[in-house]
N, CA, C and O atoms as a MOPAC input file, in Angstrom:
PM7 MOZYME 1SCF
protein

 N      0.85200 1    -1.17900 1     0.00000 1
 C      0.00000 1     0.00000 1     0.00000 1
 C      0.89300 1     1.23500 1     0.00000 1
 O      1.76500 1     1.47000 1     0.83600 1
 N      0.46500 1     2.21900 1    -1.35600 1
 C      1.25300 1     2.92000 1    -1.53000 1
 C      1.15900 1     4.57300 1     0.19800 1
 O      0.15200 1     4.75500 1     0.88300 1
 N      2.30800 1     5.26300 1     0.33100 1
 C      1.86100 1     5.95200 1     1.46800 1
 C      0.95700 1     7.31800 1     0.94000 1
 O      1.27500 1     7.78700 1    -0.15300 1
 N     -0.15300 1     7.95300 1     1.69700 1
 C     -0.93700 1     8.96600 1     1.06600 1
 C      0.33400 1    10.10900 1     0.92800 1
 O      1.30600 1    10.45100 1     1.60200 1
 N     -0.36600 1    10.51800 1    -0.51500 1
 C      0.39000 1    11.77100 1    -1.10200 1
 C     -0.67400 1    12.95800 1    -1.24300 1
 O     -1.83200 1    13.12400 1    -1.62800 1
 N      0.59300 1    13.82700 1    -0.60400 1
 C      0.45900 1    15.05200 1    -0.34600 1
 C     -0.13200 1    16.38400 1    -1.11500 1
 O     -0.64500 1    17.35700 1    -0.56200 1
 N      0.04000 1    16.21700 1    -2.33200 1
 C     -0.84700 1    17.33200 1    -3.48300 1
 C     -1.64000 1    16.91700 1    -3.92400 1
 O     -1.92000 1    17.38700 1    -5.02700 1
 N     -2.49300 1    15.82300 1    -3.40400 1
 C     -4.02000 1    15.95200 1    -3.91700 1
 C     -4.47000 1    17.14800 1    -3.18200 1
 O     -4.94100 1    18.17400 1    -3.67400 1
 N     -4.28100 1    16.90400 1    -2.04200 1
 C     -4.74200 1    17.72700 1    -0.18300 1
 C     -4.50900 1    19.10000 1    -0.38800 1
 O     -5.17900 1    20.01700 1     0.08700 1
 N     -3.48200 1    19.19800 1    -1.15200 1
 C     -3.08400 1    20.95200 1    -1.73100 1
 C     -3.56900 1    21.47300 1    -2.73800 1
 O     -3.62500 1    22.69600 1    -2.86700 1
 N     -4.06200 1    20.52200 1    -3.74100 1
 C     -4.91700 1    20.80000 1    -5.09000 1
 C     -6.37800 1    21.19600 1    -4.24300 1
 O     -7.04100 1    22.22100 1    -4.40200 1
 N     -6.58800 1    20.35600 1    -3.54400 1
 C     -8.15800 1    20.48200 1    -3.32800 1
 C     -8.34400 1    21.98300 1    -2.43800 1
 O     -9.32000 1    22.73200 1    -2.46900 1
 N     -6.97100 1    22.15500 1    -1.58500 1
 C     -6.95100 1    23.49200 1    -0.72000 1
 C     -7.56800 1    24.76200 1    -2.11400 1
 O     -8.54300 1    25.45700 1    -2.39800 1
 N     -6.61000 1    24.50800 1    -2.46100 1
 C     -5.88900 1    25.51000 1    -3.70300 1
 C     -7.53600 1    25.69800 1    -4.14400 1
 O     -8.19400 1    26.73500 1    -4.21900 1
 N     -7.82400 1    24.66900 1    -4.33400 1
 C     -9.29700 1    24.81000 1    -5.89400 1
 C    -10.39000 1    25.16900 1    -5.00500 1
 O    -11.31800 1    25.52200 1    -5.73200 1
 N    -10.68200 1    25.23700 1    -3.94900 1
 C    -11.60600 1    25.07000 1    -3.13200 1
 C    -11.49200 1    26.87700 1    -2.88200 1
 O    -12.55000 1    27.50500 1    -2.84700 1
 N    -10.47300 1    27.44500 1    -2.75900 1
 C    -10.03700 1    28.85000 1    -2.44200 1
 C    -10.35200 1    29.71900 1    -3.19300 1
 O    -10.95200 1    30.75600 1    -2.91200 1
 N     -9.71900 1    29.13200 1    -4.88900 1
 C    -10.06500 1    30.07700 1    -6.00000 1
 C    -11.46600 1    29.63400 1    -6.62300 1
 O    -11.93800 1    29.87400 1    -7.73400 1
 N    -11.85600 1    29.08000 1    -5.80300 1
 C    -13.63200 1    28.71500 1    -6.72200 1
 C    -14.84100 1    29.67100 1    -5.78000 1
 O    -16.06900 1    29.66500 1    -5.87200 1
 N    -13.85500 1    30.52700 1    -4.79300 1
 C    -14.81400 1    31.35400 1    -4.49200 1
 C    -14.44100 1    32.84900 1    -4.70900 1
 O    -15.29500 1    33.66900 1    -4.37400 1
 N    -13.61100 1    33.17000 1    -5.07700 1
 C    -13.21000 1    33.82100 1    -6.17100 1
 C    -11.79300 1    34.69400 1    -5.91400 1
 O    -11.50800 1    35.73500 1    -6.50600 1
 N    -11.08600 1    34.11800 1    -5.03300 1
 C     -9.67700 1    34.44200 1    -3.83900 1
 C     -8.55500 1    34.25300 1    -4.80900 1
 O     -8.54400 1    33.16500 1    -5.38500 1
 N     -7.52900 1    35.17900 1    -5.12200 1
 C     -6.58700 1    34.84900 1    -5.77200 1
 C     -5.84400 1    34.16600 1    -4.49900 1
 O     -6.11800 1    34.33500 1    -3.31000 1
 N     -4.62400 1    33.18300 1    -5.18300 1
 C     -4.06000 1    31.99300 1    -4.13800 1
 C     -2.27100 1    32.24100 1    -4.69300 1
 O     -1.61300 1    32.31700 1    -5.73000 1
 N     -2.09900 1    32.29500 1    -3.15100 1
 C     -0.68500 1    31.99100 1    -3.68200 1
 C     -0.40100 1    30.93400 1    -2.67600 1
 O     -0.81800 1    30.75500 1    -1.53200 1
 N      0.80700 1    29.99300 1    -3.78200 1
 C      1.55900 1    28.76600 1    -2.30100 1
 C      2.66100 1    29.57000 1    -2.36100 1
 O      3.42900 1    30.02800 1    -3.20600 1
 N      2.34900 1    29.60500 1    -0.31000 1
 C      3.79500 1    29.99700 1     0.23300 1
 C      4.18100 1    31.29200 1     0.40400 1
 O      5.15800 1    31.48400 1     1.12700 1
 N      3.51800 1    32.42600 1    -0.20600 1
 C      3.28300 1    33.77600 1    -0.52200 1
 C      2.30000 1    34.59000 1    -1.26300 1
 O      1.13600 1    34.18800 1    -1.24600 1
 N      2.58000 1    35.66800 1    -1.90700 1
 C      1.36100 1    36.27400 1    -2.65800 1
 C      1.31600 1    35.35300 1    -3.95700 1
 O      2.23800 1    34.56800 1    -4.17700 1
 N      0.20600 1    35.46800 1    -4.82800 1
 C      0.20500 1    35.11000 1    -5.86600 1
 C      1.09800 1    35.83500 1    -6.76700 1
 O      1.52500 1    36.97400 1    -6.57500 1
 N      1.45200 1    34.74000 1    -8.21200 1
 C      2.10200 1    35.98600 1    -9.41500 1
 C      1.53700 1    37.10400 1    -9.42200 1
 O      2.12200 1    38.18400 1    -9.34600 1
 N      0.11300 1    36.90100 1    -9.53400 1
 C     -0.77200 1    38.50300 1   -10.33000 1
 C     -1.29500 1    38.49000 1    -8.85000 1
 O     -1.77400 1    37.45000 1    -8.40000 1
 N     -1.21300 1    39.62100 1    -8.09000 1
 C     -2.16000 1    40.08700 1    -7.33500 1
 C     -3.17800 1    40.95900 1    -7.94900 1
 O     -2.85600 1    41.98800 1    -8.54200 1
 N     -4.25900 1    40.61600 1    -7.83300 1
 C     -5.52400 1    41.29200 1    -7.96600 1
 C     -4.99100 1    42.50600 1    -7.93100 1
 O     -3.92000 1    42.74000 1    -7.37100 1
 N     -6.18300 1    43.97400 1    -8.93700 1
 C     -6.43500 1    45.06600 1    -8.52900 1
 C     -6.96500 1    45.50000 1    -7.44500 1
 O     -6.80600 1    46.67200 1    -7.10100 1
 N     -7.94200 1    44.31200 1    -6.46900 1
 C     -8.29900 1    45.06000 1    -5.24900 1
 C     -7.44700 1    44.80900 1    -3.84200 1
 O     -7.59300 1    45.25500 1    -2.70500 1
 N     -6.29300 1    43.70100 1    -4.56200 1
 C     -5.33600 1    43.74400 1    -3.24600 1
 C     -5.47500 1    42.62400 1    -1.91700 1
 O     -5.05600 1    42.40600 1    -0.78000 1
 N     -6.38000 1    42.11100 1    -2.96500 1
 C     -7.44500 1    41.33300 1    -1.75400 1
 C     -6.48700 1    39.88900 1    -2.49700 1
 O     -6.46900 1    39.64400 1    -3.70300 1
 N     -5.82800 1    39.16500 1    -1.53000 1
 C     -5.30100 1    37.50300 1    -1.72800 1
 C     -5.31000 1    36.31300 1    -0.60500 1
 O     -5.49600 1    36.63400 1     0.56800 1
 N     -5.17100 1    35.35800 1    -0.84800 1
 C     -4.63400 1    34.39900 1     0.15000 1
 C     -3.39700 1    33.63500 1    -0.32800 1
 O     -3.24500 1    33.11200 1    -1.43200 1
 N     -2.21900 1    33.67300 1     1.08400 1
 C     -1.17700 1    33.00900 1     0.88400 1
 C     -1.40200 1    31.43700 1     1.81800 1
 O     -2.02200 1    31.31000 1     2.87400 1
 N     -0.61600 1    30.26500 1     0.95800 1
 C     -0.99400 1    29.32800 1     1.50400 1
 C      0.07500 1    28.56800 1     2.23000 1
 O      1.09800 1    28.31200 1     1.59500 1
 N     -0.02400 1    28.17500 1     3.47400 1
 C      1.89200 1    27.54600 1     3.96500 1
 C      1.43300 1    26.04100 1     4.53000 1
 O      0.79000 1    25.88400 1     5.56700 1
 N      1.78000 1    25.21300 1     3.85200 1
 C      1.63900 1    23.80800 1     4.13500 1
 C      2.33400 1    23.08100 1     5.11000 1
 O      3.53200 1    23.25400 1     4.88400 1
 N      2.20200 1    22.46600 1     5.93200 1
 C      2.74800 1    21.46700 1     6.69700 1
 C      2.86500 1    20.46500 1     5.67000 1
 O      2.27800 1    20.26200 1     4.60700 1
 N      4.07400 1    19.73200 1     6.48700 1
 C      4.48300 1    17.75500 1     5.16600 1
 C      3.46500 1    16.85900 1     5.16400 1
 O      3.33500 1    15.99600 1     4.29700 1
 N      2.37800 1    17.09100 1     6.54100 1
 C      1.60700 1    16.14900 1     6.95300 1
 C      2.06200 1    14.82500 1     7.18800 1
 O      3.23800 1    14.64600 1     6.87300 1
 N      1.38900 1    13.73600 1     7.70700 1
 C      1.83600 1    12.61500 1     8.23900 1
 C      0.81300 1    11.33100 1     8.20900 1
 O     -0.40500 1    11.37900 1     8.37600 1
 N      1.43200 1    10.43900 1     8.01200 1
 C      0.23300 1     9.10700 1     7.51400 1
 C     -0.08000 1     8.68600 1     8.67700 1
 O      0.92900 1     8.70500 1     9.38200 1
 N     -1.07400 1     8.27300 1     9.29100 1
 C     -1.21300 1     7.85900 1    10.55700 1
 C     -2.40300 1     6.46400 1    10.04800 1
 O     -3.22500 1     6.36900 1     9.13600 1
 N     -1.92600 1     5.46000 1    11.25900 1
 C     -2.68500 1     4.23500 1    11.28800 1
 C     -4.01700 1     4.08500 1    11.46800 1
 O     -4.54500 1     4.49300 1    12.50200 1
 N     -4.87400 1     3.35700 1    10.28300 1
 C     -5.76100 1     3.53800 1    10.70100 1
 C     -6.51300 1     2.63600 1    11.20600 1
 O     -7.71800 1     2.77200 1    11.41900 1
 N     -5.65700 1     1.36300 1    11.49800 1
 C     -6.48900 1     0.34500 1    12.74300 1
 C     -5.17600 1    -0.36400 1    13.61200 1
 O     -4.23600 1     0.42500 1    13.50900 1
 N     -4.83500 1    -1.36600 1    14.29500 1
 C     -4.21000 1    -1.94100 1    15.07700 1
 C     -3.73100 1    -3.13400 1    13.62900 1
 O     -3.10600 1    -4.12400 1    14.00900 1
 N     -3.97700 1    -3.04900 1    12.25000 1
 C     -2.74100 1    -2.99000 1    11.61600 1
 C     -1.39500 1    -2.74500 1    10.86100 1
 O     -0.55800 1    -3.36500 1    10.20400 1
 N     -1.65700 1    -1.51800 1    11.31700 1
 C     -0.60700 1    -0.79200 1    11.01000 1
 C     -0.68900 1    -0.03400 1     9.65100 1
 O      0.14100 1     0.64600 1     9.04900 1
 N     -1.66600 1    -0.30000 1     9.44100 1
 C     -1.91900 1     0.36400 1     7.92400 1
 C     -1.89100 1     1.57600 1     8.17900 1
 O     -2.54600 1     2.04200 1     9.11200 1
 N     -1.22400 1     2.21500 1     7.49800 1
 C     -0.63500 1     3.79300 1     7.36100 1
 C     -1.36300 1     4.14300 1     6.00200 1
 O     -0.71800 1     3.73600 1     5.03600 1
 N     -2.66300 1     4.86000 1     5.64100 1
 C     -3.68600 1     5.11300 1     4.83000 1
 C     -4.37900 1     6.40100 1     5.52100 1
 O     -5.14600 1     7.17900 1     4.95300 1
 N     -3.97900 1     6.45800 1     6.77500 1
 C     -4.82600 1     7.88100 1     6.90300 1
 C     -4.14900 1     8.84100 1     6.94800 1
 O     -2.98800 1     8.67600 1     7.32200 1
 N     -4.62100 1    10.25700 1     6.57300 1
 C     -3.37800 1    10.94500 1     6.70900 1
 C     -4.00300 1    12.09900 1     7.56000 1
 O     -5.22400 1    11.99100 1     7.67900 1
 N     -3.43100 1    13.19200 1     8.18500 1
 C     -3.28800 1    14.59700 1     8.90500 1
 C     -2.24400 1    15.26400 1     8.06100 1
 O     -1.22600 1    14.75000 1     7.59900 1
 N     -2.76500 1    16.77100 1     7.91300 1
 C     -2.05100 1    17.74700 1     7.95500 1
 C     -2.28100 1    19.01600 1     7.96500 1
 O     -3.26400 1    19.21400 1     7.25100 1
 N     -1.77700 1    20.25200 1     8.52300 1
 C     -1.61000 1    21.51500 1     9.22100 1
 C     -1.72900 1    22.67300 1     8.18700 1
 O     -0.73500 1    23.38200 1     8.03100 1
 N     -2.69300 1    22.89200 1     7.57000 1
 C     -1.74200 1    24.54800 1     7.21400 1
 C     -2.88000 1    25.71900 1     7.27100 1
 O     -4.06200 1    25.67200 1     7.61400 1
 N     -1.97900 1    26.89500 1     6.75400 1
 C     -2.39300 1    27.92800 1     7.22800 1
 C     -2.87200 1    28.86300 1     5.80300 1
 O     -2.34700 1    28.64400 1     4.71200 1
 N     -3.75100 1    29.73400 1     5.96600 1
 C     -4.05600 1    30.30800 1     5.08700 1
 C     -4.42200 1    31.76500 1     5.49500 1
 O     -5.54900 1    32.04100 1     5.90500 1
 N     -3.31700 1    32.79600 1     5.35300 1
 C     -3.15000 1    34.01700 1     5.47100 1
 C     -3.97800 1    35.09200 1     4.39700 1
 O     -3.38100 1    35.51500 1     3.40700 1
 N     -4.92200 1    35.35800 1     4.58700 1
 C     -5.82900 1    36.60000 1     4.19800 1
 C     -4.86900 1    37.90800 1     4.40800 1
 O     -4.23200 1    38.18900 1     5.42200 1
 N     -4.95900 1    38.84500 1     2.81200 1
 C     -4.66500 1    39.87400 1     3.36400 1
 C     -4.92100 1    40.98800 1     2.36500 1
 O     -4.60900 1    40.80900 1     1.18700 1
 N     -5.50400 1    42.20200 1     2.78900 1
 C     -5.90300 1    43.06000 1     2.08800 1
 C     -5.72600 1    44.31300 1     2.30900 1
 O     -5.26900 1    44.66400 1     3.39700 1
 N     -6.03000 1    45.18200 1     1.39000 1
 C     -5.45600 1    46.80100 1     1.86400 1
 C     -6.12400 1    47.14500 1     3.10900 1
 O     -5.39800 1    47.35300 1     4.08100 1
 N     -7.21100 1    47.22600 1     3.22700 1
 C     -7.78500 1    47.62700 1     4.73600 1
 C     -8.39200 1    46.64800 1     5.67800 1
 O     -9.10600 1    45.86700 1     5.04900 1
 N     -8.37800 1    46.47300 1     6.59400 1
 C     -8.93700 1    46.24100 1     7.66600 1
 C    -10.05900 1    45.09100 1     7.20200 1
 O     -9.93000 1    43.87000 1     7.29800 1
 N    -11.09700 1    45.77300 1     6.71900 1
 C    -12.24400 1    45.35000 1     6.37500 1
 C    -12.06700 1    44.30900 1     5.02700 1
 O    -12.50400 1    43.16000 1     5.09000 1
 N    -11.54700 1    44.70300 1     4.09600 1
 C    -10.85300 1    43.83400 1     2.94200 1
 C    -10.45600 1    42.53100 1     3.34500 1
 O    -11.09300 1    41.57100 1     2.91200 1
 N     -9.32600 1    42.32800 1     4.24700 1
 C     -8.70400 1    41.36100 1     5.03300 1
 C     -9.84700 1    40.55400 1     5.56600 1
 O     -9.95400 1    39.42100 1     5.09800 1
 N    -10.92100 1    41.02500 1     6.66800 1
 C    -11.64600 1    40.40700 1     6.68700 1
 C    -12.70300 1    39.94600 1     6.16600 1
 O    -13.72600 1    39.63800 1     6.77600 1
 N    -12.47900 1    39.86200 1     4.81900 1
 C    -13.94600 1    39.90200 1     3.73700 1
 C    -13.56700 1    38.67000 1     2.74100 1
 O    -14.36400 1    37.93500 1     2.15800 1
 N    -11.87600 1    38.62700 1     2.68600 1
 C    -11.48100 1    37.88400 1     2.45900 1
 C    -11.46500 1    36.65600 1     3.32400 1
 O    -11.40500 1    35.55000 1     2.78700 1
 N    -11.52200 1    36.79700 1     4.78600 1
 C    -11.02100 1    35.68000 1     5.78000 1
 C    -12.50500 1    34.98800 1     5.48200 1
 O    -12.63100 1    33.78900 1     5.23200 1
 N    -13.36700 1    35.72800 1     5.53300 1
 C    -15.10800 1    35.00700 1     5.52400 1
 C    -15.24200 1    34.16400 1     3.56000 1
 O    -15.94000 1    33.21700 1     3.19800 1
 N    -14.67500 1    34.66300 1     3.08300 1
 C    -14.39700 1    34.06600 1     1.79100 1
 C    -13.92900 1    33.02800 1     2.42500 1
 O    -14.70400 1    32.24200 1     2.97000 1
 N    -12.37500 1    32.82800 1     2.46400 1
 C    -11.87700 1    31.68300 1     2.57300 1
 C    -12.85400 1    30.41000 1     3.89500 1
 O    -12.80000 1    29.19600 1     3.69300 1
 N    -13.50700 1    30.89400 1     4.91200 1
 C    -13.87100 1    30.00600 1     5.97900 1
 C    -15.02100 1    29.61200 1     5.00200 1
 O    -15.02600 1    28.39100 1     5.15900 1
 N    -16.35700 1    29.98100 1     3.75600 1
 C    -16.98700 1    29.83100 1     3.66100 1
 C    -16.47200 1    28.26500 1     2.38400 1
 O    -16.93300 1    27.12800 1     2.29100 1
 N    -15.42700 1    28.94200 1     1.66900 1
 C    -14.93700 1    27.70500 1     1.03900 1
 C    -14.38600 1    26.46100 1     2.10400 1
 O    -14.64200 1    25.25700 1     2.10700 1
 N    -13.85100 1    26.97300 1     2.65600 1
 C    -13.17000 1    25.87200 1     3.92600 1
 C    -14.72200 1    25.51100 1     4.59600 1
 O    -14.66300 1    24.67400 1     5.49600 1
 N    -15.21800 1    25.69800 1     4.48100 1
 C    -16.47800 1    24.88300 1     5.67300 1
 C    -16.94100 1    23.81300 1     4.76000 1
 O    -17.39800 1    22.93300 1     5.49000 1
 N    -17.03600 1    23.48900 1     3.62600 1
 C    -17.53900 1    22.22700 1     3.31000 1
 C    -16.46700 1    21.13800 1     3.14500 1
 O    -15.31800 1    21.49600 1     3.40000 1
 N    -16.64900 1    19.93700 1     2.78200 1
 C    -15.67000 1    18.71700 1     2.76600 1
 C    -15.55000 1    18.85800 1     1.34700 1
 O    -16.51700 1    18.99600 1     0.59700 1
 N    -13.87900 1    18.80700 1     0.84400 1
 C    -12.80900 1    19.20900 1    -0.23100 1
 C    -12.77000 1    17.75800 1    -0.68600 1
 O    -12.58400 1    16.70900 1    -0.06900 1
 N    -12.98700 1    18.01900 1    -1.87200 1
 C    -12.79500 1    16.65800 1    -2.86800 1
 C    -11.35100 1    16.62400 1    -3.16100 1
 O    -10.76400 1    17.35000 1    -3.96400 1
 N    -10.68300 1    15.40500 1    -2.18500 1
 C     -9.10300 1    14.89100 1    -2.30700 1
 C     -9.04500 1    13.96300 1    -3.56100 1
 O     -9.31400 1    12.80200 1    -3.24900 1
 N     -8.83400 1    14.09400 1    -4.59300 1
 C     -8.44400 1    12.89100 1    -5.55800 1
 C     -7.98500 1    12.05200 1    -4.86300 1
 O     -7.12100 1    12.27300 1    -4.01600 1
 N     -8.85200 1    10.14100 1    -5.28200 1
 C     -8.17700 1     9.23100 1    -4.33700 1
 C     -8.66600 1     8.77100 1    -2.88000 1
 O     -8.60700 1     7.64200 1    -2.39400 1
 N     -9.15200 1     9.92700 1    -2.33000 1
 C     -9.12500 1     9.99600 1    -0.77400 1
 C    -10.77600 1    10.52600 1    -0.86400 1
 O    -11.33100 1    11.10200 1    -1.79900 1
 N    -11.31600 1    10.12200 1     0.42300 1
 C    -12.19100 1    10.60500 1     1.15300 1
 C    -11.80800 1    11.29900 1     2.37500 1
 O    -11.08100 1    10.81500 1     3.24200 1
 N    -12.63200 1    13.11600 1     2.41300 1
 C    -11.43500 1    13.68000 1     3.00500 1
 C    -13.14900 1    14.14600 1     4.30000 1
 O    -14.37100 1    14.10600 1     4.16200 1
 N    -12.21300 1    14.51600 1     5.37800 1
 C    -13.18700 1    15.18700 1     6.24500 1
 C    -13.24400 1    16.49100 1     6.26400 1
 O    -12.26600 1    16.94600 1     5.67100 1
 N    -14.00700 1    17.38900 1     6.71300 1
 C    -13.88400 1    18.55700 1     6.37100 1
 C    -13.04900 1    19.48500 1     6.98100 1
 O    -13.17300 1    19.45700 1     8.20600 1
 N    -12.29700 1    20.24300 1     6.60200 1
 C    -10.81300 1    20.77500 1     7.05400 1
 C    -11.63200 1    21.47100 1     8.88700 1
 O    -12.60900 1    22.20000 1     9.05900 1
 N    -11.13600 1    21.13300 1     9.42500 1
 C    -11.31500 1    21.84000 1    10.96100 1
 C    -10.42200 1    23.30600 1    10.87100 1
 O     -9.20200 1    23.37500 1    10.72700 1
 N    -11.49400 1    24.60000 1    11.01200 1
 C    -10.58100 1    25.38200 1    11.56600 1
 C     -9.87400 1    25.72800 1    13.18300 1
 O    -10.49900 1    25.89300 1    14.23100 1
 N     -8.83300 1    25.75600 1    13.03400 1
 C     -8.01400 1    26.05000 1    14.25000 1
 C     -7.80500 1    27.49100 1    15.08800 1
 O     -7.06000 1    27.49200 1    16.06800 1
 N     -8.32900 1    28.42700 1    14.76600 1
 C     -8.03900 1    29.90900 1    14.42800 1
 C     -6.71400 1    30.15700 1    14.13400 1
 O     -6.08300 1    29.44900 1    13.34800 1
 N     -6.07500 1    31.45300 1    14.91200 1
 C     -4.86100 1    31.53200 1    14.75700 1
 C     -4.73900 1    33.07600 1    15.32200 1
 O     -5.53500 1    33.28500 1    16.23800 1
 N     -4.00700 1    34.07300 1    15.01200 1
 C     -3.32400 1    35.27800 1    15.76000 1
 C     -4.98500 1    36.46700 1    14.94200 1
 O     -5.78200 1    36.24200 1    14.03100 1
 N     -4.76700 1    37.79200 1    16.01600 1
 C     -5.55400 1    38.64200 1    15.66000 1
 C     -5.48200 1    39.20600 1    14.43700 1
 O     -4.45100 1    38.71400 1    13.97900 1
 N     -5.96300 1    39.98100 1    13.56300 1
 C     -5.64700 1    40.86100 1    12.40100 1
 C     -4.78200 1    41.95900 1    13.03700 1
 O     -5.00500 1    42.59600 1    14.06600 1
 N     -3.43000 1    42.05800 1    11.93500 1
 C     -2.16200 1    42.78300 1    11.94300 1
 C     -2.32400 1    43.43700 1    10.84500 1
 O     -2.81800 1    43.15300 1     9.75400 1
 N     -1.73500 1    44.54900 1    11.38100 1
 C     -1.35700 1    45.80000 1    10.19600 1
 C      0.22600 1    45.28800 1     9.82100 1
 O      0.99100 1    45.09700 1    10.76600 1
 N      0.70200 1    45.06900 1     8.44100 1
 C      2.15000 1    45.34100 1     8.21600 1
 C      2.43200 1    46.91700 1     7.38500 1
 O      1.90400 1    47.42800 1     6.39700 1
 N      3.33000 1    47.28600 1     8.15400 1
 C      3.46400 1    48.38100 1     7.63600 1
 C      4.83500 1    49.19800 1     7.28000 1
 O      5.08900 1    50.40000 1     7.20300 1
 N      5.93700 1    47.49000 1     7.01800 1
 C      7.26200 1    47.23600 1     6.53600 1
 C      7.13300 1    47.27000 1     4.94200 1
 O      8.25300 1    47.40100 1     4.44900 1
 N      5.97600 1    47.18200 1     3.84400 1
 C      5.25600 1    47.84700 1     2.98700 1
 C      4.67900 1    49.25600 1     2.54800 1
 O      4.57900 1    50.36300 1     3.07700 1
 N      4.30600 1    48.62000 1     1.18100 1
 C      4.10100 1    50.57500 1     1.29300 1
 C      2.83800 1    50.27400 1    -0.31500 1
 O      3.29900 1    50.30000 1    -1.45600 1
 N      2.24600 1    50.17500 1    -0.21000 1
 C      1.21500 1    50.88100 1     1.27800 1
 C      1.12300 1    50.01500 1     2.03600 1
 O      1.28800 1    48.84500 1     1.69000 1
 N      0.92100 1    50.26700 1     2.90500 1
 C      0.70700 1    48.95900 1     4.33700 1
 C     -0.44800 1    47.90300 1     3.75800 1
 O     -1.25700 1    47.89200 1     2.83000 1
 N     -0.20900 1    47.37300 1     4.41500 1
 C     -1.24700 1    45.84500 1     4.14400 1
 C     -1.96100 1    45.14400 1     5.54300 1
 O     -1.18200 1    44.91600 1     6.46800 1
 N     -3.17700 1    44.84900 1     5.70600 1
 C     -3.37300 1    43.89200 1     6.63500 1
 C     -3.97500 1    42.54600 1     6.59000 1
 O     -5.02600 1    42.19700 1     6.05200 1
 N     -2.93600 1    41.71400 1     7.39300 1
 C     -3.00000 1    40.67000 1     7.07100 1
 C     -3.90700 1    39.53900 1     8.44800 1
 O     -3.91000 1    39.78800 1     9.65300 1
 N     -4.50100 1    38.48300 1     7.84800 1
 C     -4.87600 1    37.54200 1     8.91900 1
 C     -4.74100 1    36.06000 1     8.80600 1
 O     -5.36400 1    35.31900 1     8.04600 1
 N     -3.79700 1    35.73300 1     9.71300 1
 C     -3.45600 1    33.94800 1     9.56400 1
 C     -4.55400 1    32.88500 1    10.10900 1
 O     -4.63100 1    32.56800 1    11.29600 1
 N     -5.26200 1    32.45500 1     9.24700 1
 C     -6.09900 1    31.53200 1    10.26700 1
 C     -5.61400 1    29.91800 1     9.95800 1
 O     -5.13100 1    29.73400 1     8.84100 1
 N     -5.70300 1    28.84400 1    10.79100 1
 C     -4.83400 1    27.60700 1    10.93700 1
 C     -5.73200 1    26.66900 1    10.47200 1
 O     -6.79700 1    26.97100 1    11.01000 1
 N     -5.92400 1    25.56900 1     9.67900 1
 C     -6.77800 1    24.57400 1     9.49000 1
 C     -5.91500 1    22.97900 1     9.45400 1
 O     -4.79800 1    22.57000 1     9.14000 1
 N     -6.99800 1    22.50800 1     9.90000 1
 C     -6.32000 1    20.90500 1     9.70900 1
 C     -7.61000 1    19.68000 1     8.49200 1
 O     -8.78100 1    19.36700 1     8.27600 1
 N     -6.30400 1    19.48200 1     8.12400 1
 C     -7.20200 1    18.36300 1     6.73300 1
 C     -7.03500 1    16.78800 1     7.49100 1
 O     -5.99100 1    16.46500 1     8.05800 1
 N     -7.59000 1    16.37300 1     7.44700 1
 C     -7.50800 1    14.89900 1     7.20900 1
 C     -8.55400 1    13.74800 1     6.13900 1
 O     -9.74000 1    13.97400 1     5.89900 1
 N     -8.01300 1    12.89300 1     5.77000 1
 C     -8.18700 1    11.72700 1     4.43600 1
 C     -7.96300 1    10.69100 1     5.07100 1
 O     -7.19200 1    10.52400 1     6.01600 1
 N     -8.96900 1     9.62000 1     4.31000 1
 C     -8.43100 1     8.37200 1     4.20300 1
 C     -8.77400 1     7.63900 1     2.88400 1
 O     -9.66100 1     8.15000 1     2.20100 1
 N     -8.20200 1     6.54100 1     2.45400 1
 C     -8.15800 1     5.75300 1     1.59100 1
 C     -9.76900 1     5.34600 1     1.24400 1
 O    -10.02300 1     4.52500 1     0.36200 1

């Protein structure tokens, strides 16, 4: 039994994000940021196969990531964060896998960066995926 792989779980993040109409970047901003400034960056954990009975079968999997909203104002940022939770609230079609529906975790308050120009504010919220075979 082959071990579960990891970019179905990121395809389905990914497609699930921009099908509500969120430009996506992995790992940072996207190439094209939108004219309204409005994106989500995506940061993956490796995730990990975990057993899914007392034989050792390694078919289920967990993994961690985060999806950072961020927009010119305040309100943007959070218009985006309700975008992304509304795609994240249903169960993500994993190629392969039957997946559960990503649990959000929260994560830190909305931050102004303002090491930019024009400033930007951004919001990290944490989710966990899990699949099985």
């Amino acid at each position: 039994m082959a071990a579960p792989d990891i970019k179905p779980h990121l395809d389905a993040v990914k497609a699930a994000l921009a099908g509500v109409g969120l430009a996506v970047g992995d790992g940072g901003r996207p190439a094209v940021v939108p004219s309204t400034g409005i994106y989500a960056a995506l940061y993956f954990d490796p995730g990990q196969s975990v057993r899914e009975s007392l034989a050792d079968l390694r078919t289920d999997f967990t993994m961690a990531f985060q999806v950072t909203y961020v927009g010119p104002t305040a309100e943007k940022a959070l218009w985006a964060a309700q975008k992304g939770r509304e795609a994240l609230h249903a169960q993500l079609t994993v190629a392969g896998r039957t997946a559960w529906r990503p649990e959000e975790l929260g994560g830190p308050p909305l931050d102004r960066d303002d090491d930019v120009s024009p400033p930007l504010y951004f919001l990290p919220v944490q989710y966990r995926l899990q699949s099985t075979s």
